[in-house]
N, CA, C and O atoms as a GROMACS GRO file, in nm:
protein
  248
    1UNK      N    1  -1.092   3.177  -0.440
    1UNK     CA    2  -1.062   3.117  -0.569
    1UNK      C    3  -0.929   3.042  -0.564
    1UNK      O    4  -0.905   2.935  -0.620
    2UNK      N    5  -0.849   3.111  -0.494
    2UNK     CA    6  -0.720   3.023  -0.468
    2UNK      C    7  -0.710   2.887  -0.429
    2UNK      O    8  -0.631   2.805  -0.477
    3UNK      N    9  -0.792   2.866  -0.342
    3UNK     CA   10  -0.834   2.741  -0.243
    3UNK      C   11  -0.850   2.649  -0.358
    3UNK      O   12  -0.775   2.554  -0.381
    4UNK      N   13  -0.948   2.681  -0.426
    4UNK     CA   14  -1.020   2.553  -0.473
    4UNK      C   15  -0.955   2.553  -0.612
    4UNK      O   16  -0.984   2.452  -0.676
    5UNK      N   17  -0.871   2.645  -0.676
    5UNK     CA   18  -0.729   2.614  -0.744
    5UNK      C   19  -0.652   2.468  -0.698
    5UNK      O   20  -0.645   2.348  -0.727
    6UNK      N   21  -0.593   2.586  -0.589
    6UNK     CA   22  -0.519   2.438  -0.515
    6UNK      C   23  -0.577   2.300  -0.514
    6UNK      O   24  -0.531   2.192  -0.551
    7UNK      N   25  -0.716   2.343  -0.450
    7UNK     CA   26  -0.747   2.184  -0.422
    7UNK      C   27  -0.774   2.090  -0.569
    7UNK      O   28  -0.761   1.968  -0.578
    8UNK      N   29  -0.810   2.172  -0.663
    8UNK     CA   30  -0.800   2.089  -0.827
    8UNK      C   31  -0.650   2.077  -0.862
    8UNK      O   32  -0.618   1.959  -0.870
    9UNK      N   33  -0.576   2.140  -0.879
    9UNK     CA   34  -0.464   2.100  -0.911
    9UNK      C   35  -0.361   2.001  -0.798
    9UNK      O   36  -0.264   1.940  -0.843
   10UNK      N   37  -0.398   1.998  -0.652
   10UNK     CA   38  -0.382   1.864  -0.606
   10UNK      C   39  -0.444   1.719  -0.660
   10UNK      O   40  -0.379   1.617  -0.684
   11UNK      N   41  -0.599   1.741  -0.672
   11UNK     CA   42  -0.662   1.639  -0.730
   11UNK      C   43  -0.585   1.593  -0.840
   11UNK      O   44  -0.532   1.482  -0.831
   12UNK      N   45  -0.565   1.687  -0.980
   12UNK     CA   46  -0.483   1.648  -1.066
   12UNK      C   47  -0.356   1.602  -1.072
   12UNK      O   48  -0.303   1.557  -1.174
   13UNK      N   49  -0.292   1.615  -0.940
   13UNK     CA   50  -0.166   1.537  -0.941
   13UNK      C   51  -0.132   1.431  -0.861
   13UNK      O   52  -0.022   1.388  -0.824
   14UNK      N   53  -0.288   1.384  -0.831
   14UNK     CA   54  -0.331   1.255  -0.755
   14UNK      C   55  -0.340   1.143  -0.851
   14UNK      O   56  -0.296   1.028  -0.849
   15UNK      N   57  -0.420   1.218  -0.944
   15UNK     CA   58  -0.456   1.113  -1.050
   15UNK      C   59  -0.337   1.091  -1.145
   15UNK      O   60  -0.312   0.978  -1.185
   16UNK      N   61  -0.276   1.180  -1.175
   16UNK     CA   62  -0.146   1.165  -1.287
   16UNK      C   63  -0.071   1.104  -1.248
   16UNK      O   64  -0.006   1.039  -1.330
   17UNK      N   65  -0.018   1.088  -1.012
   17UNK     CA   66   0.047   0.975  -0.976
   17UNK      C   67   0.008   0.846  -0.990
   17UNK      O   68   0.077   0.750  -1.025
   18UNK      N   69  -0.133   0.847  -0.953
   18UNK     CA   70  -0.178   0.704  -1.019
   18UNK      C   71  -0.178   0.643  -1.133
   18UNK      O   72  -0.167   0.520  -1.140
   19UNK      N   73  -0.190   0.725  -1.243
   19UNK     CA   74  -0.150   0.666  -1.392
   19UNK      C   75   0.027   0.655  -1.409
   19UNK      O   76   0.082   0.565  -1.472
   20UNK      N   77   0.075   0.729  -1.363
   20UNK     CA   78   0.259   0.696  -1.362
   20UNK      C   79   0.251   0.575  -1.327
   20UNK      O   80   0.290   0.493  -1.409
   21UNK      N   81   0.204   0.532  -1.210
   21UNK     CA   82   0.297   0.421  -1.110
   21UNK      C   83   0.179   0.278  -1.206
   21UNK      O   84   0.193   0.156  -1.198
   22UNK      N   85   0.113   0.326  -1.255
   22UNK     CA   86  -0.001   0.222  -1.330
   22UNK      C   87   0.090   0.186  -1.436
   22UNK      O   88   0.122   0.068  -1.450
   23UNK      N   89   0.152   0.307  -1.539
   23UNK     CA   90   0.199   0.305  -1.640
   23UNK      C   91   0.342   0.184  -1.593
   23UNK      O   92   0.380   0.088  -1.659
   24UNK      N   93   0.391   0.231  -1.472
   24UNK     CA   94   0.509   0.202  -1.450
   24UNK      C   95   0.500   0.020  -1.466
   24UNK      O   96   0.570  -0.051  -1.538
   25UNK      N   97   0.372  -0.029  -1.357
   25UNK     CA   98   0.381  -0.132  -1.328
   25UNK      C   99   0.362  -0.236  -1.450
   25UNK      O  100   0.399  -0.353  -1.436
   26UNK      N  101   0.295  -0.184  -1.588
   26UNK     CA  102   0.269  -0.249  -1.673
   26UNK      C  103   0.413  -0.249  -1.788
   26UNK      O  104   0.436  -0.328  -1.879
   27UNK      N  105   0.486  -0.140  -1.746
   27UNK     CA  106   0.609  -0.142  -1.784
   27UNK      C  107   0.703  -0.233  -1.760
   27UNK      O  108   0.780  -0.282  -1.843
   28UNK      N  109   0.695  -0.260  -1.626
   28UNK     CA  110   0.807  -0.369  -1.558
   28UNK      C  111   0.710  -0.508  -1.588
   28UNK      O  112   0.765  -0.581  -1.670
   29UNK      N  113   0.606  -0.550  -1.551
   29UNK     CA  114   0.528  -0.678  -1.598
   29UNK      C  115   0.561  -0.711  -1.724
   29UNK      O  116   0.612  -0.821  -1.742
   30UNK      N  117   0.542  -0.634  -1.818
   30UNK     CA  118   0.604  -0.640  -1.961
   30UNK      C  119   0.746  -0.680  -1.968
   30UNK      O  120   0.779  -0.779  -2.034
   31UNK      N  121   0.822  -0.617  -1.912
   31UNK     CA  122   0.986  -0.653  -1.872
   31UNK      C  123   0.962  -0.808  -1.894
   31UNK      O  124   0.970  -0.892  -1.984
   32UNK      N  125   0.913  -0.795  -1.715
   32UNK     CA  126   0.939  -0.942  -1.699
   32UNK      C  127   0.887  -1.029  -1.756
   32UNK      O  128   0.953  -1.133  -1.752
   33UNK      N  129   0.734  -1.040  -1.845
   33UNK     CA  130   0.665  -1.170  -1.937
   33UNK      C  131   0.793  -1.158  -2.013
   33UNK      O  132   0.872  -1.239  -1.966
   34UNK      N  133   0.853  -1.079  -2.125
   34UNK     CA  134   0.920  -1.103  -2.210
   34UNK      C  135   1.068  -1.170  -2.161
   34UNK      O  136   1.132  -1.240  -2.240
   35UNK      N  137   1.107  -1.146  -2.048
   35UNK     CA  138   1.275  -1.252  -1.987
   35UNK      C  139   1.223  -1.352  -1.969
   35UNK      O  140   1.288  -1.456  -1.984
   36UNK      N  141   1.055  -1.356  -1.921
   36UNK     CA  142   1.045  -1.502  -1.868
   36UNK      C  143   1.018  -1.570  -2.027
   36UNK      O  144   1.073  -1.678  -2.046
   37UNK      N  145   0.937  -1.511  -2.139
   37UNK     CA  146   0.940  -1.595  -2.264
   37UNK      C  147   1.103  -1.626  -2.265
   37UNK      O  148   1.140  -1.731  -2.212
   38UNK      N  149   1.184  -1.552  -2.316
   38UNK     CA  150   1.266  -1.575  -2.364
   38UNK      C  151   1.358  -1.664  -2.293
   38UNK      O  152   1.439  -1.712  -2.372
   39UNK      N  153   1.374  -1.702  -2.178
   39UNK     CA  154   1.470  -1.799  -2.100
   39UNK      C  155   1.398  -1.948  -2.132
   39UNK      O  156   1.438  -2.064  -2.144
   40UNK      N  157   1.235  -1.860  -2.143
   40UNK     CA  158   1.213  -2.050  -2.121
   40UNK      C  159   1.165  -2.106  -2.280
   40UNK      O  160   1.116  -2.211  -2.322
   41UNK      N  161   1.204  -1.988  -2.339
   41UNK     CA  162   1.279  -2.060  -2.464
   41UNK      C  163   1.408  -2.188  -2.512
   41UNK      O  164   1.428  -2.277  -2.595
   42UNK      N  165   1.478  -2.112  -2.380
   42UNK     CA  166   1.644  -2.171  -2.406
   42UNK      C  167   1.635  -2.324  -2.295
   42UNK      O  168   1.721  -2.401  -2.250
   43UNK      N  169   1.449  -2.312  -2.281
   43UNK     CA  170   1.440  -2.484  -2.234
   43UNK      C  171   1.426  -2.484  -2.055
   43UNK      O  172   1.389  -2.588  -1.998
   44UNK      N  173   1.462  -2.347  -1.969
   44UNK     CA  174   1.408  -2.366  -1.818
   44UNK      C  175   1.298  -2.373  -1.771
   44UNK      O  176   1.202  -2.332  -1.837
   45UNK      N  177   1.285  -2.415  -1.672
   45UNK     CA  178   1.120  -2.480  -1.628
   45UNK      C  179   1.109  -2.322  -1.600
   45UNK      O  180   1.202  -2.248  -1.570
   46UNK      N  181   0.951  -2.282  -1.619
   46UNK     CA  182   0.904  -2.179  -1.559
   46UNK      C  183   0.942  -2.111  -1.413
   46UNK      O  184   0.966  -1.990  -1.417
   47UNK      N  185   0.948  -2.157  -1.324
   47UNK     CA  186   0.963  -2.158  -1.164
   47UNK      C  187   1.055  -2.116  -1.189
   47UNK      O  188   1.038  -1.994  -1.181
   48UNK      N  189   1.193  -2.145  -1.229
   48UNK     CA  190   1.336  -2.085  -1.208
   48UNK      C  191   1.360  -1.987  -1.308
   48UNK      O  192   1.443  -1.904  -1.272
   49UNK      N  193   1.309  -1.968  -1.430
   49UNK     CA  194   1.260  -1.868  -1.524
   49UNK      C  195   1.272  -1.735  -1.466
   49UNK      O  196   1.357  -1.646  -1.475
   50UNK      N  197   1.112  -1.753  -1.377
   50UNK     CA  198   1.073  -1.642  -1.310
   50UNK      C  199   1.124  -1.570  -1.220
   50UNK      O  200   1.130  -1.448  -1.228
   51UNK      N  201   1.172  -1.649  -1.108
   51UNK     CA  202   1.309  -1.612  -1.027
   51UNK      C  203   1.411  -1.556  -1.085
   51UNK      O  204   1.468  -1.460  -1.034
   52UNK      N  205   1.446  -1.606  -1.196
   52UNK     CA  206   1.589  -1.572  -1.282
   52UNK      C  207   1.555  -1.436  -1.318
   52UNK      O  208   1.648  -1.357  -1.306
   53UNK      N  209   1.443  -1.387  -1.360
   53UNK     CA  210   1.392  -1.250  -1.458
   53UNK      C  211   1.369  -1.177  -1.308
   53UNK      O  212   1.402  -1.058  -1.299
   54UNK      N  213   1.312  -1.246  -1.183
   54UNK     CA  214   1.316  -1.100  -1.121
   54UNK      C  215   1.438  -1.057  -1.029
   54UNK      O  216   1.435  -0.949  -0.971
   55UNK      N  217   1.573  -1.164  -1.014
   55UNK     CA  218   1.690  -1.094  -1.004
   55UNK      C  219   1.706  -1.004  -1.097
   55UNK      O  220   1.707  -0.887  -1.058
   56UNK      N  221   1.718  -1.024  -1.200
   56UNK     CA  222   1.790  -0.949  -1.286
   56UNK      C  223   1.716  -0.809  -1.301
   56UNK      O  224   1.753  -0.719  -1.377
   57UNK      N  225   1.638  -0.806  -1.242
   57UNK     CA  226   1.507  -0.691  -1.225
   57UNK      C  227   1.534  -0.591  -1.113
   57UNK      O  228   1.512  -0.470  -1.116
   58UNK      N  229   1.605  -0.696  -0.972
   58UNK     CA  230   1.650  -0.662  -0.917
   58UNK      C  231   1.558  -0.643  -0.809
   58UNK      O  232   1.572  -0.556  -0.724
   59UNK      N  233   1.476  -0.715  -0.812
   59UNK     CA  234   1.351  -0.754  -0.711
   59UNK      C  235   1.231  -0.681  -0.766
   59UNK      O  236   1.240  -0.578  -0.834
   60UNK      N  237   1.096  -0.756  -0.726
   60UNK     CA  238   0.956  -0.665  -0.750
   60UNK      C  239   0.972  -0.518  -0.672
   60UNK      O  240   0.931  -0.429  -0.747
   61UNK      N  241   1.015  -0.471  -0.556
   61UNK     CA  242   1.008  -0.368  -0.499
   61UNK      C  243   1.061  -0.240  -0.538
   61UNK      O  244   1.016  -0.130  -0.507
   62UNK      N  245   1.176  -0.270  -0.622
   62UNK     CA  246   1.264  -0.143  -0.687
   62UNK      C  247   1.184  -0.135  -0.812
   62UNK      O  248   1.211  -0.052  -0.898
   0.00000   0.00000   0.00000
């Protein structure tokens, strides 16, 4: 009974990493649509916009 404890409550913290890092990524996408609206409000072409929002992001990888 232990075993297959374990092995469900691994399963379950397979899936809960996958919804974090899901949650996460729609977190930071969100970030960034909203710097990129708002700069290219103040009139920059998109292209340098986007660059501009993911310094300040501090790269896609972090």
């Amino acid at each position: 009974m232990s075993l297959l404890r374990n092995l469900a409550g691994g399963l379950r913290g397979l899936f809960r990493k996958q919804q974090v890092e899901r949650e996460m990524d729609e977190e930071l996408r969100g970030y960034l649509d909203a710097a990129v609206n708002e700069k290219m409000r103040r009139g920059i072409n998109r292209e340098q916009v986007v660059r501009a929002a993911r310094i300040e992001m501090g790269g896609a990888e972090r």
